[in-house]
N, C-alpha and C positions, 0 to 999 in steps of 0.2 A: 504494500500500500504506500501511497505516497502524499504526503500531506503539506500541503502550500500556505502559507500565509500572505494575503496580498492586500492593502488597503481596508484593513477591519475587517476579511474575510477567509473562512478557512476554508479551499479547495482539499477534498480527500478523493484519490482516486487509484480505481485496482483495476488491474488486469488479469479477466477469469481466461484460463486455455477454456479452447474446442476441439474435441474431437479431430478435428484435422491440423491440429498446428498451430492455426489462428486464434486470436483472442478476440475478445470482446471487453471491452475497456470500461467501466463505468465510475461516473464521476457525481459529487455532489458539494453545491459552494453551501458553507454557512454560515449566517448570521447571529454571531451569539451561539446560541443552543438551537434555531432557530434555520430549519434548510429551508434555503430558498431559490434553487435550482438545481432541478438532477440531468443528467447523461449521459448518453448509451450511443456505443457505436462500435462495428465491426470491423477489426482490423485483420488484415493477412498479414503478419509478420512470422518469422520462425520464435518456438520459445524461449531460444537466448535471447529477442530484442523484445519480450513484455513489458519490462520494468520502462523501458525506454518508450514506448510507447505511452503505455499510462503517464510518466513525466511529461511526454508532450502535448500528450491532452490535457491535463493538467493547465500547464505553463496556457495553453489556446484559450483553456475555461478562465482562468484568472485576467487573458486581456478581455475576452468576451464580457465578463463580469464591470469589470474598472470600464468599459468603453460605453456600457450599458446604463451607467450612475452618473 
């Protein structure tokens, strides 16, 4: 799991494998105690780059979030 802190917000996000290799990455920003955005999305990576995957979604949600406020 990988947890970001960005402008008073905590992005946490994991990367579950599939079945074939790929992952599915899901993410959620919060406010406080307080989620206020989740996300899901399919990635084909190999399972050595999950973790790196999740980070970059990650790092995407936390500008998505600051660009959105």
């Amino acid at each position: 799991m990988i947890v970001l802190h960005r402008d008073g917000l905590r992005i946490e996000a994991a990367a579950i494998p599939e079945l074939d290799g790929s992952c599915c990455v899901t993410a959620e920003v919060y406010d406080g105690v307080r989620m206020v955005r989740g996300y899901y999305r399919h990635v084909e990576v190999t399972a050595e780059h999950h973790a790196e995957a999740a980070r970059a979604i990650a790092e995407e949600l936390a500008c998505m979030s600051a660009e959105s406020e």
